[in-house]
Backbone as numpy.savetxt, mean C-alpha at the origin, in Angstrom:
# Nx Ny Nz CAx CAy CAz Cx Cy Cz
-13.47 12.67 -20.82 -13.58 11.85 -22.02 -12.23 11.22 -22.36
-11.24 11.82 -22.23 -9.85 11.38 -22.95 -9.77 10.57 -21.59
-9.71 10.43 -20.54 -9.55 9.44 -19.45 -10.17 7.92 -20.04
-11.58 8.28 -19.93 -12.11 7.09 -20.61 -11.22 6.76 -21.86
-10.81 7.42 -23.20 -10.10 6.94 -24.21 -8.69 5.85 -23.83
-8.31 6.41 -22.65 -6.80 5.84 -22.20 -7.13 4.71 -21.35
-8.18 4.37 -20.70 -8.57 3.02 -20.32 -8.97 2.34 -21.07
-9.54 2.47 -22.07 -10.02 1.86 -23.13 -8.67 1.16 -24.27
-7.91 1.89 -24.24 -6.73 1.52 -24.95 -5.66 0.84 -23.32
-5.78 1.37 -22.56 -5.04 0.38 -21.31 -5.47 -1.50 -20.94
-7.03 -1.16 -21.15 -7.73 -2.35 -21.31 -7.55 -3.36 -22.72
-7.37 -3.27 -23.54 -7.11 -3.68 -24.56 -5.39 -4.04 -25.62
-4.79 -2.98 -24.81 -3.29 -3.48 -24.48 -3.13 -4.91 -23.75
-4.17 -4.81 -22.60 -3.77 -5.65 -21.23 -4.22 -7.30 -22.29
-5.32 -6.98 -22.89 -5.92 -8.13 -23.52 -5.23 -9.12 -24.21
-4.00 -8.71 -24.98 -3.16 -8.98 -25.97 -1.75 -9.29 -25.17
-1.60 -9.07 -23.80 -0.03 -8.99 -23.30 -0.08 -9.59 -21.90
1.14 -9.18 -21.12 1.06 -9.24 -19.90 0.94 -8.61 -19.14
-0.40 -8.99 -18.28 -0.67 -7.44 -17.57 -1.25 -7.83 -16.00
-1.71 -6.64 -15.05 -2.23 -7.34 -14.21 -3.68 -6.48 -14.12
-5.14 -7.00 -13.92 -6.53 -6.35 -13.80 -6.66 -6.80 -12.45
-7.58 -5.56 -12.03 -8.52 -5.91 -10.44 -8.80 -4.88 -10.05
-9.50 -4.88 -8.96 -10.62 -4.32 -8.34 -10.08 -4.33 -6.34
-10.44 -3.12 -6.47 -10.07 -2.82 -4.88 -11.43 -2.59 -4.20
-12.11 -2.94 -3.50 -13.60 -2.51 -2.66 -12.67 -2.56 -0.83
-13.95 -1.83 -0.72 -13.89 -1.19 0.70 -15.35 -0.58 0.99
-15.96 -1.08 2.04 -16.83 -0.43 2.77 -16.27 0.28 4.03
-14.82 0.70 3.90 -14.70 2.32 5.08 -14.59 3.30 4.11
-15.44 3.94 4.79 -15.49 5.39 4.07 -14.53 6.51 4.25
-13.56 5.98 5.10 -11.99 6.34 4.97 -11.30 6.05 3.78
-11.82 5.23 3.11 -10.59 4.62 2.20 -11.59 5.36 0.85
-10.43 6.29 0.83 -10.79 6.88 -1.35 -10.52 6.44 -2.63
-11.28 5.69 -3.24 -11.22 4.81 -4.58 -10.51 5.83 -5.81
-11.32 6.10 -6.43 -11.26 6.91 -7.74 -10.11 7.87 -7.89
-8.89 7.68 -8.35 -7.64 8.47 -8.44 -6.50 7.88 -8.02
-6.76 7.17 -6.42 -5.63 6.80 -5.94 -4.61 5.51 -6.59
-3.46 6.09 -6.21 -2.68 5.01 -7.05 -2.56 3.82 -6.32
-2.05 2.51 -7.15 -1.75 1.70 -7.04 -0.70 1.39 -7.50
0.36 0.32 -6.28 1.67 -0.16 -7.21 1.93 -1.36 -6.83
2.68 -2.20 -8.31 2.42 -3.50 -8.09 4.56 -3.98 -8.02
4.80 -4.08 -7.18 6.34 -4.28 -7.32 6.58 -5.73 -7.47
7.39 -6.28 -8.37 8.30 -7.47 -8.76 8.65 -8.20 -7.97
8.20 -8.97 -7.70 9.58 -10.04 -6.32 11.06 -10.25 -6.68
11.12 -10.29 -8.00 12.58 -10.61 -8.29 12.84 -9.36 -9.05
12.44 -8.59 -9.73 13.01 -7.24 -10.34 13.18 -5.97 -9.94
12.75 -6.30 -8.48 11.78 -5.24 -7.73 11.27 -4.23 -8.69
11.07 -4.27 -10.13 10.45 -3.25 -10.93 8.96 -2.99 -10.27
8.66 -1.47 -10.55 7.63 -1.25 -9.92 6.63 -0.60 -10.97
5.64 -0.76 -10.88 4.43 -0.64 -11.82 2.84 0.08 -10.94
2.34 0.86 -11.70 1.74 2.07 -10.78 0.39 2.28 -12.24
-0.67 2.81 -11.57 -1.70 3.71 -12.04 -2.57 3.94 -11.31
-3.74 4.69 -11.40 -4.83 5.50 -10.45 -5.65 4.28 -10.78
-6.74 4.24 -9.59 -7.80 3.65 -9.59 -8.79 4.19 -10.32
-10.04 3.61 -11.18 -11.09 4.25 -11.54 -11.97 4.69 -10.27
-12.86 5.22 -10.32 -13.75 5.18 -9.20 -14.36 4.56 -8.61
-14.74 3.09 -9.51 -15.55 2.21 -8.89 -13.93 1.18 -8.06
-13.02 1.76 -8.24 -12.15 0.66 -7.30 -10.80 0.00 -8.79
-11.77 -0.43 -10.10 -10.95 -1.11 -10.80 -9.67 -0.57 -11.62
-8.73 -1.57 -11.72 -7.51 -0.98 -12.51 -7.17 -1.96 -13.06
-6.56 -1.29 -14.54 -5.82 -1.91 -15.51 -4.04 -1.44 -15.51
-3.11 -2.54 -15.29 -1.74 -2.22 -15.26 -1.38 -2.71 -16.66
-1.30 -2.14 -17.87 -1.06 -3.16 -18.99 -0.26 -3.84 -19.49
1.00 -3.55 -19.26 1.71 -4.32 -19.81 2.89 -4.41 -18.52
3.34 -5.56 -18.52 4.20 -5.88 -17.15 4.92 -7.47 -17.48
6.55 -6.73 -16.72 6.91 -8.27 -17.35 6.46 -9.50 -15.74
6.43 -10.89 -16.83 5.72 -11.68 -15.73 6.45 -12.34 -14.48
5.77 -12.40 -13.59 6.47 -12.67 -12.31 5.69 -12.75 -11.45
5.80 -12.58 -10.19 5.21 -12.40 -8.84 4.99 -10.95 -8.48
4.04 -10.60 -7.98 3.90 -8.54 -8.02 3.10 -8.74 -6.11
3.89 -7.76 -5.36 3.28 -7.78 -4.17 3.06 -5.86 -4.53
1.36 -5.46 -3.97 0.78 -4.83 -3.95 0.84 -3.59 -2.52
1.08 -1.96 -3.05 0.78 -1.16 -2.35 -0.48 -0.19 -2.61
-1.16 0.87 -1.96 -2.20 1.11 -1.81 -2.01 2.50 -1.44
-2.16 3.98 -1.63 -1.54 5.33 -1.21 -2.92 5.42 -0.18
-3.80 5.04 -0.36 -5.44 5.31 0.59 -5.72 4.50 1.73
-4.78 3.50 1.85 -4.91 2.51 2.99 -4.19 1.37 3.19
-5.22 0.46 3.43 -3.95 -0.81 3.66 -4.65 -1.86 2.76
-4.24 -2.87 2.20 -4.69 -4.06 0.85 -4.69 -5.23 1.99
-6.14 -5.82 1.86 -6.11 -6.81 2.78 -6.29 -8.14 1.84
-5.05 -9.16 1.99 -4.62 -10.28 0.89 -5.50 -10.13 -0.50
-4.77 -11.07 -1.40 -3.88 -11.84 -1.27 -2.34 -11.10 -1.51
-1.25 -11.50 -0.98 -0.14 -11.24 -0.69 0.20 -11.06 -1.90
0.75 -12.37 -2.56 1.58 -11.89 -3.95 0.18 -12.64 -5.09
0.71 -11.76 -6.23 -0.14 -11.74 -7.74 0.63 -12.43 -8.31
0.63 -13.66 -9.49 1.10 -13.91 -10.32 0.49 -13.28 -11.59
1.00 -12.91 -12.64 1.06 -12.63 -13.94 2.10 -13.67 -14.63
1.48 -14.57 -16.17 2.06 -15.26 -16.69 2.25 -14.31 -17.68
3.63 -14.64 -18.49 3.60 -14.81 -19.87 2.32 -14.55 -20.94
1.91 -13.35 -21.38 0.93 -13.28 -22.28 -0.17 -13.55 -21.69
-0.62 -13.54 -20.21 -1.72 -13.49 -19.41 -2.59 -12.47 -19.07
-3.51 -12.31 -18.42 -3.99 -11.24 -17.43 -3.82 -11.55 -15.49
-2.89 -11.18 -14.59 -3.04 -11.72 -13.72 -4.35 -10.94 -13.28
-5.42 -11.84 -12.46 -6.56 -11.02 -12.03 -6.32 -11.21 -10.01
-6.93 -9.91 -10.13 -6.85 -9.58 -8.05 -7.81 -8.95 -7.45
-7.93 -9.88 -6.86 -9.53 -8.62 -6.10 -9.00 -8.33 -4.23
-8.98 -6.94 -4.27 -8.78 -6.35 -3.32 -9.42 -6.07 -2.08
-9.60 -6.08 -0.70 -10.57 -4.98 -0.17 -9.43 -4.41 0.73
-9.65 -3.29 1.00 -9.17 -2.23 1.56 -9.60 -1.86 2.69
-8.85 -1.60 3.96 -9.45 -0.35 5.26 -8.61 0.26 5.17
-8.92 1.89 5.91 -8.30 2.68 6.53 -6.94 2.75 7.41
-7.39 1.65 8.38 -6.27 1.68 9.15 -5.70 2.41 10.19
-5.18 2.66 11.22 -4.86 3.42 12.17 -3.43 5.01 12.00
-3.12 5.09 13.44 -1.56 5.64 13.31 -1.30 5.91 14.55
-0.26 5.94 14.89 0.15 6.64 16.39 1.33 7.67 16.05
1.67 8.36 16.50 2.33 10.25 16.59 2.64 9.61 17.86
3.81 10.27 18.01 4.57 10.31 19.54 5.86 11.39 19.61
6.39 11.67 20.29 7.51 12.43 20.64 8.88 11.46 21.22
10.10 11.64 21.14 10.81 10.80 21.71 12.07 11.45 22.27
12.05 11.96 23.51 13.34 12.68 24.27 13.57 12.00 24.97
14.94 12.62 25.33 16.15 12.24 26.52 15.14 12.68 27.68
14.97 11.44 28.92 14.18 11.61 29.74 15.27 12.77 31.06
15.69 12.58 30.42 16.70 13.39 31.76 16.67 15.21 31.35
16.87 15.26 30.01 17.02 16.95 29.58 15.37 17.40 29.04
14.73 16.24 28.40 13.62 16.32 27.40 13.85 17.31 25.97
15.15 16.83 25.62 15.85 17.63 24.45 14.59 16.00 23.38
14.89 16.62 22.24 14.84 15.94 21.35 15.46 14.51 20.64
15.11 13.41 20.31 16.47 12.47 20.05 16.12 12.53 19.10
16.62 13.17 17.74 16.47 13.15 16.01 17.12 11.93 15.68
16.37 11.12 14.68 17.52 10.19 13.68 17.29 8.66 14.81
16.31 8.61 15.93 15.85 7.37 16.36 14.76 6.95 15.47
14.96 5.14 15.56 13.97 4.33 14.76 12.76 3.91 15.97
11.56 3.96 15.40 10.52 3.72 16.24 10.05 2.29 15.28
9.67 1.42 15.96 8.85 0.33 15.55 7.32 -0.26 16.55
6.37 -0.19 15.48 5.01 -0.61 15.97 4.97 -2.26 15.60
4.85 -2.94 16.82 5.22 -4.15 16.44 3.50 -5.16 16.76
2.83 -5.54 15.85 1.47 -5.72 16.71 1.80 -7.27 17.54
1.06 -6.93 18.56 0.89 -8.25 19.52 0.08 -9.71 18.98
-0.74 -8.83 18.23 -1.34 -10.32 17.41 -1.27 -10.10 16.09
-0.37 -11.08 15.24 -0.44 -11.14 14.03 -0.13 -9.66 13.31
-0.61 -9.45 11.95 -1.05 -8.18 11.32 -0.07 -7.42 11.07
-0.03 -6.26 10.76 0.86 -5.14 9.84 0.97 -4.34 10.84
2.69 -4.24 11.28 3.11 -3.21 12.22 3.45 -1.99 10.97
4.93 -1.28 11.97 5.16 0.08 11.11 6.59 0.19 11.63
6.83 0.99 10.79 8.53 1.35 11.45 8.61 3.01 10.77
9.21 3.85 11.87 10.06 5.20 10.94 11.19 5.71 11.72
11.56 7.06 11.12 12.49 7.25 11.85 12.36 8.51 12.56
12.59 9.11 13.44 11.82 10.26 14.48 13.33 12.13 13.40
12.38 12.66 13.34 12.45 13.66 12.91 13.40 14.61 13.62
13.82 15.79 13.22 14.48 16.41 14.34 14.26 17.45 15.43
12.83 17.70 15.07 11.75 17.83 16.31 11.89 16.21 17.64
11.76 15.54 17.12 11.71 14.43 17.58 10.46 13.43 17.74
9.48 13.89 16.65 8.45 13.28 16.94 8.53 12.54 15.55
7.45 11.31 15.83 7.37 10.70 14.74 5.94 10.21 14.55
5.62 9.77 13.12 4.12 9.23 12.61 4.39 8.41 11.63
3.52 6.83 12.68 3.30 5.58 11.63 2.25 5.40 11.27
1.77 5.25 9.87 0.33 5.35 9.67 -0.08 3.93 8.90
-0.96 3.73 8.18 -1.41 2.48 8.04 -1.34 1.29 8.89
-1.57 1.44 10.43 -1.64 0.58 10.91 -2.78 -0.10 11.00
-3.19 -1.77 11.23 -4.50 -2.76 11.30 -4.80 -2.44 12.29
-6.50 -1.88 12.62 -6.29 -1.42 13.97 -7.74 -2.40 14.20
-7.62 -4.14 13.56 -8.56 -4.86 13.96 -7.95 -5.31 15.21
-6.78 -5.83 15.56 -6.27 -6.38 16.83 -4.96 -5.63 18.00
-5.71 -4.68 17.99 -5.28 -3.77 19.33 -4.55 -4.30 20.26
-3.97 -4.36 21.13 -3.09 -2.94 20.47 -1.71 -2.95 19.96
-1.14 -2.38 20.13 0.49 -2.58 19.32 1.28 -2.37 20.62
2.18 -2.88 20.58 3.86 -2.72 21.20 4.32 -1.93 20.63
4.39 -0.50 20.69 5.43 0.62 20.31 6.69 0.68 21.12
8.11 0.39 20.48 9.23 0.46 21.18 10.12 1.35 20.47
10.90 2.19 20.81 11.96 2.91 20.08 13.50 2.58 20.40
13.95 2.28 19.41 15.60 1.86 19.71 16.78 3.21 19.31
């Protein structure tokens, strides 16, 4: 009940100010609506702005100063539009859809000892278009990039 009270007053903040509303859908049943957060970062302030999804997908961010906001997703990957505007005393509105997305795990040793190389950068670079990954390998030596588009297969994994 008090959830509902605080959207209800989030929604009605948003009405009166600057804010940003929308809706995330997804038909993979990988991707979990209801809880997960959302964050909307600044192009020029990099200020960052965050709340949970309702269950049906929608969210209210209420008050936000105005600018350009490019969008992250903790459940998957946000497929366009890229950047949100929010005006001045507006509502910016965004409609989302979401997949799952891939990952690749790998290990990365000295081929000569097969010791570990800790503190190497791995990059998933895709061959066509789309959302690679980058991290940095652990001191096990393995590493995991996740949210990868795994509509256009396959990726160029290289480690430097």
């Amino acid at each position: 009940m008090e959830e509902l009270i605080w959207m209800e007053i989030d929604r009605a903040t948003a009405a009166v100010g600057t804010s940003i509303v929308g809706w995330i859908n997804s038909a993979d049943l990988a991707v979990t609506l209801g809880g997960a957060t959302i964050r909307a970062v600044n192009t020029i302030s990099n200020e960052v702005y965050s709340t949970s999804l309702n269950v049906d997908g929608s969210f209210v961010i209420p008050e936000v100063v105005a600018g350009e906001f490019r969008f992250s997703f903790d459940n998957g990957l946000l497929v366009s539009p890229d950047l949100v505007t929010a005006r001045d005393g507006e509502s910016g509105v965004v409609d989302f859809d979401a997949i799952a997305g891939g990952s690749i795990t790998g290990t990365v040793t000295y081929s000569s000892t097969d010791t570990p190389i800790a503190g190497a950068s791995v990059v998933a670079v895709p061959l066509v278009g789309d959302v690679g990954g980058a991290t940095t390998v652990d001191t096990n030596g393995t590493y995991r990039i996740e949210w990868l588009v795994t509509r256009h297969p396959p990726l160029d994994a290289r480690s430097r």
